[in-house]
Rosetta silent file (secondary structure, phi, psi, omega in degrees, C-alpha in Angstrom):
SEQUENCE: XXXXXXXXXXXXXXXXXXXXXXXXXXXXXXXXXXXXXXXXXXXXXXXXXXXXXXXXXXXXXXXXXXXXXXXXXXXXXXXXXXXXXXXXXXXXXXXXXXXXXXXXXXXXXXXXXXXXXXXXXXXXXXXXXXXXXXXXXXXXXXXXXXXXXXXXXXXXXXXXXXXXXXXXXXXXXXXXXXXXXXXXXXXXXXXXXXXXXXXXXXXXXXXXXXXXXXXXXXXXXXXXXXXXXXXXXXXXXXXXXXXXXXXXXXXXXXXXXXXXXXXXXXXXXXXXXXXXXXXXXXX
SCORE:     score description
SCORE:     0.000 S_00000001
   1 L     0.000  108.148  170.074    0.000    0.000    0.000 S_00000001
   2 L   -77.799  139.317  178.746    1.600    3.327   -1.014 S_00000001
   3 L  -109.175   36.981 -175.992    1.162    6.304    1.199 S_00000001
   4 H   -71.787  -30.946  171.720    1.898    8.658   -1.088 S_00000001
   5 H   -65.270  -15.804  169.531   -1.645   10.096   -1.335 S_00000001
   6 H  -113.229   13.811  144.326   -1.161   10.931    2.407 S_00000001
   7 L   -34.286  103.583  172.666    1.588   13.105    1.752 S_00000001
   8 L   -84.087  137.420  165.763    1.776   16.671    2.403 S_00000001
   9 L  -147.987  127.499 -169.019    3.799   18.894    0.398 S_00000001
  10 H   -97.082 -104.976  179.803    3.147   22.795    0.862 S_00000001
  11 H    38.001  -45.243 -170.803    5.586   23.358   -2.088 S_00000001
  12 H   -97.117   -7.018  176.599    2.804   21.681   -4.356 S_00000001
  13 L  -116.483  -43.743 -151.134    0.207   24.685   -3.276 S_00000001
  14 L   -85.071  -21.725  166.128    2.932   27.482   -2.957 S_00000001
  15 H   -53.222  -50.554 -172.721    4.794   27.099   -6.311 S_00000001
  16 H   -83.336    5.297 -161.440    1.982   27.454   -8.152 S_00000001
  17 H  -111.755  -54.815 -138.280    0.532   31.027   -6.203 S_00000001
  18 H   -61.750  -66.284  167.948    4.561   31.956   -6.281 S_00000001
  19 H     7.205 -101.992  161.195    4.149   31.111  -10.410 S_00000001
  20 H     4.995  -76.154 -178.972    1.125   33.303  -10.395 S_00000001
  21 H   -50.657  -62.505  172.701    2.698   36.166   -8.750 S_00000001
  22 H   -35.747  -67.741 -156.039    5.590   36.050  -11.278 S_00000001
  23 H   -71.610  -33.956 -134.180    3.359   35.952  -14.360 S_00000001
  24 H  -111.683  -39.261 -179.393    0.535   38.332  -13.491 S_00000001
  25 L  -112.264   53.483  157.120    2.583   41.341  -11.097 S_00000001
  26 H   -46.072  -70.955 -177.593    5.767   41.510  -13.080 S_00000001
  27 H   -62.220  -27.391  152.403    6.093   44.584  -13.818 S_00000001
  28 H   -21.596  -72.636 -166.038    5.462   45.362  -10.024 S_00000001
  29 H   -55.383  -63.493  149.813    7.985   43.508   -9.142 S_00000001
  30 H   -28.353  -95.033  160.361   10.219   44.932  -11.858 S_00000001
  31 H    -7.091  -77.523 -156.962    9.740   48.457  -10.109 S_00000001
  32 H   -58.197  -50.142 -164.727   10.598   47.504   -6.544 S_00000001
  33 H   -64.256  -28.545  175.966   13.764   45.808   -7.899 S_00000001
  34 H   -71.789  -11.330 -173.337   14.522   48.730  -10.022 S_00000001
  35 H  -109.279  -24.322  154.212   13.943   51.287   -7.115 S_00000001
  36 H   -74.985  -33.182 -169.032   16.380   48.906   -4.569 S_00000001
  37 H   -68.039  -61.492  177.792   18.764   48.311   -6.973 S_00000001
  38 H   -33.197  -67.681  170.446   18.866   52.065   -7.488 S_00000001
  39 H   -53.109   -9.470 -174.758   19.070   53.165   -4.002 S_00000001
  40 H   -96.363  -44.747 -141.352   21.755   50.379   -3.185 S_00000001
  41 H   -78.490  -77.950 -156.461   23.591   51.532   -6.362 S_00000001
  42 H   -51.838  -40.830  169.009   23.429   55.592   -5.010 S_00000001
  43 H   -70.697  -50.791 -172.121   25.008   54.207   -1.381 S_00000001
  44 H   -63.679  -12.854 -175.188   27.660   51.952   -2.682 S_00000001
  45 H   -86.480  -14.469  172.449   28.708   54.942   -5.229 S_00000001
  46 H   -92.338    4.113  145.828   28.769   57.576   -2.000 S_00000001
  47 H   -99.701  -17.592  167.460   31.022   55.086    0.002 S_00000001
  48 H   -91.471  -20.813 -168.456   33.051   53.673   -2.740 S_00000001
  49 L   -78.956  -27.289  161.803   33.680   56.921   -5.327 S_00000001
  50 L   -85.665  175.724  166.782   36.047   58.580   -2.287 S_00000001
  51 L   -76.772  164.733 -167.469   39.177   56.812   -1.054 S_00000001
  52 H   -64.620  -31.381  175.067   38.599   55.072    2.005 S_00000001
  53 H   -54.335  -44.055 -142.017   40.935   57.688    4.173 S_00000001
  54 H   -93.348  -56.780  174.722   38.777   59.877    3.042 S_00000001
  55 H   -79.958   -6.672  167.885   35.454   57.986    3.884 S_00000001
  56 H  -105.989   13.026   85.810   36.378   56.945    7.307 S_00000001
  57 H    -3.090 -104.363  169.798   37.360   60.809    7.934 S_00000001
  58 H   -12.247  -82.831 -166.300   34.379   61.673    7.023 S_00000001
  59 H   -45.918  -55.183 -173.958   32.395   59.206    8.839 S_00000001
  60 H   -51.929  -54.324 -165.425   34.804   59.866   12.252 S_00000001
  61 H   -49.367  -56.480  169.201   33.952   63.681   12.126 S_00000001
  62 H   -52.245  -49.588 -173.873   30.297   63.369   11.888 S_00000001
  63 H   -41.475  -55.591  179.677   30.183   60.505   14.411 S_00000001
  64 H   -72.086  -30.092  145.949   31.728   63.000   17.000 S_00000001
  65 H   -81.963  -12.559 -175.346   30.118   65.540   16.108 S_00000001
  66 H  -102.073  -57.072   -6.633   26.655   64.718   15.534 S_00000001
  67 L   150.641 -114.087  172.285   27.074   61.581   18.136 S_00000001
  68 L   169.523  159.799 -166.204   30.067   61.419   20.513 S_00000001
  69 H   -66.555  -24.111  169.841   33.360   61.169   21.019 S_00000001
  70 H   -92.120  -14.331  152.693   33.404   57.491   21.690 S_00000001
  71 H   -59.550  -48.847 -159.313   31.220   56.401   18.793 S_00000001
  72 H   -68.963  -16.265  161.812   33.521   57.827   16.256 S_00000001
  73 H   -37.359  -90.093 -168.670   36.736   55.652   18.347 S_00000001
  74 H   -29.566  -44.746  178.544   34.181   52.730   17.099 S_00000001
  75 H   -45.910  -78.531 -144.807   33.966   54.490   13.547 S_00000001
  76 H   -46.541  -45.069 -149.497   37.474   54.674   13.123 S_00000001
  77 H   -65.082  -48.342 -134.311   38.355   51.442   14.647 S_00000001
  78 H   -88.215  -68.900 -174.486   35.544   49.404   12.794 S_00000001
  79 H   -72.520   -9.180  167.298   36.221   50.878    9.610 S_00000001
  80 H   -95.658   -6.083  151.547   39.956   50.624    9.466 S_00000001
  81 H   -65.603  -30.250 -174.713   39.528   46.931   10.132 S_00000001
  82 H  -103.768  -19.310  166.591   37.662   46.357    7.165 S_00000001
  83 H   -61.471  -58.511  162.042   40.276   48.638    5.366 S_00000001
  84 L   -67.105   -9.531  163.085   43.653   46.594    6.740 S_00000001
  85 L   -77.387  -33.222  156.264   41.417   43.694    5.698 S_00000001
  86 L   108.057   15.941  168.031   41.299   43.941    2.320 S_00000001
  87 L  -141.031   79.859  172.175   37.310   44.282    1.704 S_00000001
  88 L   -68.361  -78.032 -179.109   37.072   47.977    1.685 S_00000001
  89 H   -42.118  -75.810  168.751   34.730   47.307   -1.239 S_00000001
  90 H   -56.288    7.333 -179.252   32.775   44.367    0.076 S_00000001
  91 H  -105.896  -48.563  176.570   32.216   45.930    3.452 S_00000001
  92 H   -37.529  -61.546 -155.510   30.924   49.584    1.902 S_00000001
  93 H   -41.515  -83.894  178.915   28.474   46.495   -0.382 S_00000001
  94 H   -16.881  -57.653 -176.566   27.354   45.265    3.044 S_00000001
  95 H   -68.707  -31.826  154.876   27.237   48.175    5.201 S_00000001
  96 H   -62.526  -59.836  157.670   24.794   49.175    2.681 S_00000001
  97 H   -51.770    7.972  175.005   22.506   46.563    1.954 S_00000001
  98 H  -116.765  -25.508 -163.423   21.896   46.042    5.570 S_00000001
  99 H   -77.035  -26.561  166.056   21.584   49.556    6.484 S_00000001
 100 H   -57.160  -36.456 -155.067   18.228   49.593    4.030 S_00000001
 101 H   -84.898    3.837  171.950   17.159   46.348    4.788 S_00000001
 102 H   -68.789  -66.768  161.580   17.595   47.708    8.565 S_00000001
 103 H   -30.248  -69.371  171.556   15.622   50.655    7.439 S_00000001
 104 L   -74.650  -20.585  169.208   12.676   49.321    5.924 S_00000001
 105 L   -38.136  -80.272 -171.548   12.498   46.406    8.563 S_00000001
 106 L   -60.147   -2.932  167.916   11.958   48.928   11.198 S_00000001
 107 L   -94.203   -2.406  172.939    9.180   51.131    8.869 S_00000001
 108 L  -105.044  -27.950 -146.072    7.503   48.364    8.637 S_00000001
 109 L  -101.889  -39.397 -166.816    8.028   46.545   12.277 S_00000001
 110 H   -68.749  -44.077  179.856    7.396   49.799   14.245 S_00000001
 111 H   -76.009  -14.636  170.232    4.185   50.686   13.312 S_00000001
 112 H   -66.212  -61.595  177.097    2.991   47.380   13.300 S_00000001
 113 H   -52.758  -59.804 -138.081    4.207   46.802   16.857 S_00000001
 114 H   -88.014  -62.386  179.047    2.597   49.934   18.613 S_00000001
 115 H   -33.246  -73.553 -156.913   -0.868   48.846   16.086 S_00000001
 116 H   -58.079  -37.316 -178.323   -0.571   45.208   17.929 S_00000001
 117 H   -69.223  -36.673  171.860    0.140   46.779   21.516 S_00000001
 118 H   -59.071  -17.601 -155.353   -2.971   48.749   20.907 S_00000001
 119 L  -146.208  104.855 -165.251   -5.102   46.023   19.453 S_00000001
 120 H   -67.953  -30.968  175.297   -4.824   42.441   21.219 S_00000001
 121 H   -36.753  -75.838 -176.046   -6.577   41.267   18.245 S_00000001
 122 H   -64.362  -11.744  161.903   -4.358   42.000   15.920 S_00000001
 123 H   -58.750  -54.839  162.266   -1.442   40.707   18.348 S_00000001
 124 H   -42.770  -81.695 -163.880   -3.069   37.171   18.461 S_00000001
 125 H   -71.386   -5.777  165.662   -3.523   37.140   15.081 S_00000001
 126 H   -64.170  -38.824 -165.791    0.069   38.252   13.938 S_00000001
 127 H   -35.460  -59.720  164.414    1.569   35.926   16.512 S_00000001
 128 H   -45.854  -37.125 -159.167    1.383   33.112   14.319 S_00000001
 129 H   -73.164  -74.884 -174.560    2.279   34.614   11.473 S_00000001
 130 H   -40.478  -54.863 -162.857    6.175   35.852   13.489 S_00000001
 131 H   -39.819  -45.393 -176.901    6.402   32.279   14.843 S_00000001
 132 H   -78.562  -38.589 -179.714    6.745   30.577   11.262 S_00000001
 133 H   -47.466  -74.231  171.728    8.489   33.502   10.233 S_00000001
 134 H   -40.651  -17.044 -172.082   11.298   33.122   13.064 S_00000001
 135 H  -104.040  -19.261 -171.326   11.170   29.600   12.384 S_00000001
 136 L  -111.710  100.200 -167.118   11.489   28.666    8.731 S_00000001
 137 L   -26.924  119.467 -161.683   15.349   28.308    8.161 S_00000001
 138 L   -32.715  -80.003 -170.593   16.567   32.014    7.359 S_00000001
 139 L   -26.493  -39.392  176.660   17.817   30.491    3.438 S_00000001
 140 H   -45.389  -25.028 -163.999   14.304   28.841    2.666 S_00000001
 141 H   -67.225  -35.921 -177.481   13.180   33.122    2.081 S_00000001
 142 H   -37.210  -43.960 -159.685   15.712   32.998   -0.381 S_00000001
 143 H   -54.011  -80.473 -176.062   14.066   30.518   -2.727 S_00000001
 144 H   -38.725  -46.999 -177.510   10.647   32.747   -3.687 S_00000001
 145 H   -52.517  -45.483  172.183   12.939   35.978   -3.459 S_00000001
 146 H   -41.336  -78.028 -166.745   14.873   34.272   -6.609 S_00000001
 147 H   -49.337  -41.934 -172.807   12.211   33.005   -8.818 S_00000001
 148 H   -81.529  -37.490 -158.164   10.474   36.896   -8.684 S_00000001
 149 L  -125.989   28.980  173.726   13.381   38.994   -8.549 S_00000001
 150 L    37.637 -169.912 -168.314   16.239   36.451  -10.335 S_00000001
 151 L   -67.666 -178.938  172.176   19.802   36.510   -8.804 S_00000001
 152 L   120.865  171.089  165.713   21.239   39.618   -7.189 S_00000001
 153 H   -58.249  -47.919 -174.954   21.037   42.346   -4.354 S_00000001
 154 H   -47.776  -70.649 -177.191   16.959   42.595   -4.663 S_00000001
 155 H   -68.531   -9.646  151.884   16.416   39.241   -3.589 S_00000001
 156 H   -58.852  -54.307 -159.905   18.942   39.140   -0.826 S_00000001
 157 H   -58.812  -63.576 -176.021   17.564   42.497    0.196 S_00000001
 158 H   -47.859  -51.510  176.418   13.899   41.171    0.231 S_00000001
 159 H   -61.982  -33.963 -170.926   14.546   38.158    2.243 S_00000001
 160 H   -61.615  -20.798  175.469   16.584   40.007    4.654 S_00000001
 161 H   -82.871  -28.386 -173.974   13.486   42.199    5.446 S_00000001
 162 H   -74.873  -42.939  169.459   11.494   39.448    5.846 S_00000001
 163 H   -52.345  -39.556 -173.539   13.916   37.962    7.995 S_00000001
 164 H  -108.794   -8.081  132.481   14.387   41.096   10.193 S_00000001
 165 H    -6.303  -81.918 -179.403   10.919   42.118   10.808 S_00000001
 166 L   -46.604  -47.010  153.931    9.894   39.821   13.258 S_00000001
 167 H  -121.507   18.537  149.808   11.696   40.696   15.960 S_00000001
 168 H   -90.351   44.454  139.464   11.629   44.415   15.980 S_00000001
 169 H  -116.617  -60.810  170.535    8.320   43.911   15.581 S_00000001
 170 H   -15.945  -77.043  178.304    7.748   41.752   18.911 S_00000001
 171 H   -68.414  -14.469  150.297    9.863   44.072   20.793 S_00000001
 172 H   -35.057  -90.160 -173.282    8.312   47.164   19.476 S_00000001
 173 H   -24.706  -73.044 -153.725    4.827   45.259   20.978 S_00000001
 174 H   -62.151  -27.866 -172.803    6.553   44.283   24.096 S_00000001
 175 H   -72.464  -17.952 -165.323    8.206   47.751   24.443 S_00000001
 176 H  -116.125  -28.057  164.585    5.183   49.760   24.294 S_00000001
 177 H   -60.868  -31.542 -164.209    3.217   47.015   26.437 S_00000001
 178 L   -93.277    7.427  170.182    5.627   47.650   29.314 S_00000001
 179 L   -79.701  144.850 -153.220    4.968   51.203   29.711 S_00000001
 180 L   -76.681  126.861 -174.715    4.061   52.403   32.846 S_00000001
 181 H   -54.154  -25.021  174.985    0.527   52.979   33.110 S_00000001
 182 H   -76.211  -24.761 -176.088    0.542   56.031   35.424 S_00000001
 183 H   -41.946  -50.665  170.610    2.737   57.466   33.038 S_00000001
 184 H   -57.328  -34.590  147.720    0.026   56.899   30.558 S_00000001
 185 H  -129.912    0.691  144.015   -2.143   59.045   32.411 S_00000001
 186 H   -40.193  -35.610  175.878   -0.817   61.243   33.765 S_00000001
 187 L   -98.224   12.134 -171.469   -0.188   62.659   30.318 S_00000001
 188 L  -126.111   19.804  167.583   -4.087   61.867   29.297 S_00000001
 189 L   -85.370  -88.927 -152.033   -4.598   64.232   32.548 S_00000001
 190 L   -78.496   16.135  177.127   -2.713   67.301   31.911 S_00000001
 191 L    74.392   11.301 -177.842   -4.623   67.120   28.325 S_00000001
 192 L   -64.667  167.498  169.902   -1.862   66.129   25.990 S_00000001
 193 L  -121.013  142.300 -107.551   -2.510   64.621   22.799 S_00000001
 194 L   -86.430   -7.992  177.437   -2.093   61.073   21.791 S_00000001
 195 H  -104.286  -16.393  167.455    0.888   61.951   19.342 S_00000001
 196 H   -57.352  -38.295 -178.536    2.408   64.218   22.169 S_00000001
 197 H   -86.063  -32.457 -172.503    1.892   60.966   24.748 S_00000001
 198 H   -54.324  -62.431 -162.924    3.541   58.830   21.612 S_00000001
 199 H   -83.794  -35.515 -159.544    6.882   61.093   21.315 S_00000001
 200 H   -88.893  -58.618 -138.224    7.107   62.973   25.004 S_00000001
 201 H  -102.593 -100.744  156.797    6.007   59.505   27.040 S_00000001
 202 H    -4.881 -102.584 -164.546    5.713   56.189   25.231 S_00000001
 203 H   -88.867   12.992  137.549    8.568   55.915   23.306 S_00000001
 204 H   -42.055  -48.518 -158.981   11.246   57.386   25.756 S_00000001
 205 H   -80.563  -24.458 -175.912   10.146   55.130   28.317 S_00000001
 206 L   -79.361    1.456  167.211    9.932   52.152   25.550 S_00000001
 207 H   -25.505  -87.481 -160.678   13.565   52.680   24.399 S_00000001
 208 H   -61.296  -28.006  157.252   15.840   50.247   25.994 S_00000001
 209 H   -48.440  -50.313 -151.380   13.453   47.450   24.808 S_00000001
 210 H   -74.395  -72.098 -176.355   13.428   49.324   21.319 S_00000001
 211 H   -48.449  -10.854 -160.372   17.164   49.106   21.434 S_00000001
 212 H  -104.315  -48.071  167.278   17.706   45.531   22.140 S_00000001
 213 H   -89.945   19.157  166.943   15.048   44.877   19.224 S_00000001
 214 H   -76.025  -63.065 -165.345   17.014   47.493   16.643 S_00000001
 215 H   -75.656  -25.148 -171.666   20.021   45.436   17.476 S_00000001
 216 H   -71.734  -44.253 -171.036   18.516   41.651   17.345 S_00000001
 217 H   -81.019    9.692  176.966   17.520   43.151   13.637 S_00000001
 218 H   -98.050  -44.289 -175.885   20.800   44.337   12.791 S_00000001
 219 H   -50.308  -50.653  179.417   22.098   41.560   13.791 S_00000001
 220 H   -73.046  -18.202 -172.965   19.805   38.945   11.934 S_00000001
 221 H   -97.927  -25.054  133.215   19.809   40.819    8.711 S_00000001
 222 H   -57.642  -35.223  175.179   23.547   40.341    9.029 S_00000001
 223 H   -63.633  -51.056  160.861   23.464   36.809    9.544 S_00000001
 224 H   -65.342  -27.903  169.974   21.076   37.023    6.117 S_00000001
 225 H   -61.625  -36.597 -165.374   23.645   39.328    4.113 S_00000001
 226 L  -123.561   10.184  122.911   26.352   36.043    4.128 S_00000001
 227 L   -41.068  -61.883 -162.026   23.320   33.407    3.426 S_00000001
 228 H   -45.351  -28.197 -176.278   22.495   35.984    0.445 S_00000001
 229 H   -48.214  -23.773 -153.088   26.697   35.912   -0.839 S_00000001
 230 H   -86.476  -10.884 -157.802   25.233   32.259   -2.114 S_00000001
 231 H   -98.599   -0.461 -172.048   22.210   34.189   -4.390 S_00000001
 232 L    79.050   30.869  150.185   25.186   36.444   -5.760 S_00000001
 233 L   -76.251   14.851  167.896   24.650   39.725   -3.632 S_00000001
 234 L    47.478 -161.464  169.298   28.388   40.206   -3.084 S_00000001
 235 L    96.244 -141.479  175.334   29.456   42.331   -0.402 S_00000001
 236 L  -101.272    6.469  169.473   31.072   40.178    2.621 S_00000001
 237 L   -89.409  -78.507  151.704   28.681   37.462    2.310 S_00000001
 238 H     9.657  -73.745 -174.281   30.736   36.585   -1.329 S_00000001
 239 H   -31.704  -62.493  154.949   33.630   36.753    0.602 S_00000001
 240 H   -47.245  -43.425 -164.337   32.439   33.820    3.184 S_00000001
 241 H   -79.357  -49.163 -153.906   30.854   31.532    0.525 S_00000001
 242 H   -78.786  -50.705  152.542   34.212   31.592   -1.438 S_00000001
 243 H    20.127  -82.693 -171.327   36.053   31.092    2.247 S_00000001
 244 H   -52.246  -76.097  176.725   33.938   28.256    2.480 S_00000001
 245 H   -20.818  -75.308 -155.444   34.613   27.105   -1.181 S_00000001
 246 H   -69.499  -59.376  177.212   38.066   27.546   -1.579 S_00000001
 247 L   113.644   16.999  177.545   38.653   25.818    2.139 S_00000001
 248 L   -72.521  103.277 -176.860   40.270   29.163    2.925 S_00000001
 249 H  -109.577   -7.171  150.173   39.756   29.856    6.713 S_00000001
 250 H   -90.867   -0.128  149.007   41.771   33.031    6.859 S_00000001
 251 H   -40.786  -50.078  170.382   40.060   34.063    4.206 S_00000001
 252 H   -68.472  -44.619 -170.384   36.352   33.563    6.098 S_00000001
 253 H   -68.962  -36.315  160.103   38.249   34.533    8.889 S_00000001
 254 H   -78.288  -33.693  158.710   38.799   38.091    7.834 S_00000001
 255 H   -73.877  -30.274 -170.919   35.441   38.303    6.150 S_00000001
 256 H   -77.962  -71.130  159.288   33.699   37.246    9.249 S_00000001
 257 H   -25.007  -50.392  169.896   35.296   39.598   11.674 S_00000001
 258 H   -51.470  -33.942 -175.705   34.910   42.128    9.096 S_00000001
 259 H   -79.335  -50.639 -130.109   30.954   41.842    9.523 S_00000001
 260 H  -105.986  -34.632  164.452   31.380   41.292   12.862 S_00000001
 261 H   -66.004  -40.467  160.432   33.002   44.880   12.557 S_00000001
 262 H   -55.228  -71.808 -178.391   30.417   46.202   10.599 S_00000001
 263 H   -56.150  -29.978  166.687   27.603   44.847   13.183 S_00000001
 264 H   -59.433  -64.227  161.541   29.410   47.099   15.976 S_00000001
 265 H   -74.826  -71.485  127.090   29.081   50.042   14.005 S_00000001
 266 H    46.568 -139.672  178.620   25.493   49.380   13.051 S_00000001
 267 H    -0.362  -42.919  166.592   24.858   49.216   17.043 S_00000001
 268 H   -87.298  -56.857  166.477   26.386   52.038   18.130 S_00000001
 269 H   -43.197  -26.932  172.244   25.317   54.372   15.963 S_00000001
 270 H   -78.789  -71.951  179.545   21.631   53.139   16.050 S_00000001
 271 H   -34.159  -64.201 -169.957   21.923   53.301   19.720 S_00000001
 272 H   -56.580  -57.578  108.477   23.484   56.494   20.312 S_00000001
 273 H    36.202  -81.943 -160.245   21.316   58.143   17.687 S_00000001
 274 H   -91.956   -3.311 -179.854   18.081   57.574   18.943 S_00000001
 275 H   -66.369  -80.359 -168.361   19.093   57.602   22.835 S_00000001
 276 H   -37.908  -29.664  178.848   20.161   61.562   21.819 S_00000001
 277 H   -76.012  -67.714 -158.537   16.520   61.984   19.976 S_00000001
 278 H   -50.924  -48.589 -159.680   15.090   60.770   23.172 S_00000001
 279 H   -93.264   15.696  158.610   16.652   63.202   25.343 S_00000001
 280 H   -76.123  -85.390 -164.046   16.275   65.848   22.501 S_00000001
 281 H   -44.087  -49.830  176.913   12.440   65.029   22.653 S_00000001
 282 L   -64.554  -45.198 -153.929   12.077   65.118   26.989 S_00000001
 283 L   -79.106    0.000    0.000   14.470   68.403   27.104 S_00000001
């Protein structure tokens, strides 16, 4: 008796909708890749078109000045690591494609998350949704990102959003659940108004949550940038896969650390950054 008839295969339903998608919203699709590719193109040509002395200058002065004097230490240090490393180029690829797919994560993740702390409904019914998301081997996003948007930066970029979503959007939810309720009225007291209680109250006090999910989504959408090196998105993901190939482990070993350099700045600057808005916003 063959049990092939009690098989499942979600593949055999999902193929045919991705198919679908392909055929019918092309040209869609065709847009979004043409308006990431662009914007990826216009950051790697403003971090690659000076010399690197030049862009990690740059980069220290603003850190310390817009920042503080011990981010731009991190600047320099970070970036002069991936310079004495030898992927000046593939770390500029990288530090780009993560800082969008960082970007759009969190324009998507934030607003969701405050919507879900507000609405238990829609928290319940998202829940499910994050779980398989968090759950379904990071590479699997890759596959569908191929077939619509062929090899390349787009479909690394798309899975990496998909990938980094989930939990800046949890910890949004949780961050905005854990504010203190007198707080909360105390400012629906003195008459303020609900975008005044958002920016003055809410998300001061929801910060340090906020930061912890900013960094789990810098973090994971690195960890997707060297899956993506295998779809042909270059950068320091490239770098790894050939590592890997070649059987080169100071090879990996300098691209990894290099990321791992990369993910540092990432973190401090997203920290410091919005810590300084917060106390911008209370003062």
């Amino acid at each position: 008796m063959s049990f092939d008839l009690y098989r499942f295969s979600p593949g055999a339903y999902l193929a045919p909708a991705v198919d679908w998608l392909n055929m019918n919203f092309h040209p869609i699709f065709a847009a979004i890749a043409s308006f990431i590719d662009t914007v990826l193109s216009a950051i790697e040509g403003a971090l690659l078109h000076p010399p690197p002395y030049v862009v990690i200058a740059l980069a220290v002065v603003l850190t310390g000045f817009l920042v503080s004097f011990r981010v731009a230490i991190t600047t320099a240090i970070s970036l002069a690591f991936c310079f004495l490393a030898g992927f000046w180029a593939a770390s500029m690829q990288t530090l780009a494609l993560v800082s969008v797919a960082v970007v759009i994560s969190v324009l998507i993740a934030f607003p969701l998350g405050i919507l879900a702390s507000r609405r238990k409904g829609f928290d319940a019914a998202i829940r499910p949704i994050l779980d398989i998301m968090q759950t379904v081997p990071p590479w699997v996003y890759l596959i569908p990102a191929v077939i619509i948007f062929s090899l390349g930066r787009v479909p690394a970029i798309i899975a990496t959003i998909v990938y980094g979503v989930p939990p800046m959007l949890r910890l949004t939810t949780l961050a905005f659940n854990q504010v203190p309720k007198d707080l909360l009225e105390l400012g629906q007291a003195i008459g303020a108004r609900p975008r005044s209680i958002l920016l003055k109250i809410e998300i001061p006090s929801a910060t340090p949550t906020l930061l912890v999910g900013l960094n789990q989504c810098i973090l994971l959408s690195l960890a997707m940038v060297v899956l993506a090196g295998l779809v042909g998105a270059g950068g320091l993901g490239a770098e790894v896969t050939r590592g890997l190939t070649r059987m080169e482990m100071g090879l990996g070993l300098r691209a990894g650390l290099s990321i791992v350099a990369i993910a540092i700045l990432l973190d401090r600057l997203s920290r410091s950054a919005l810590q300084r808005r917060n106390l911008a916003d209370v003062s």
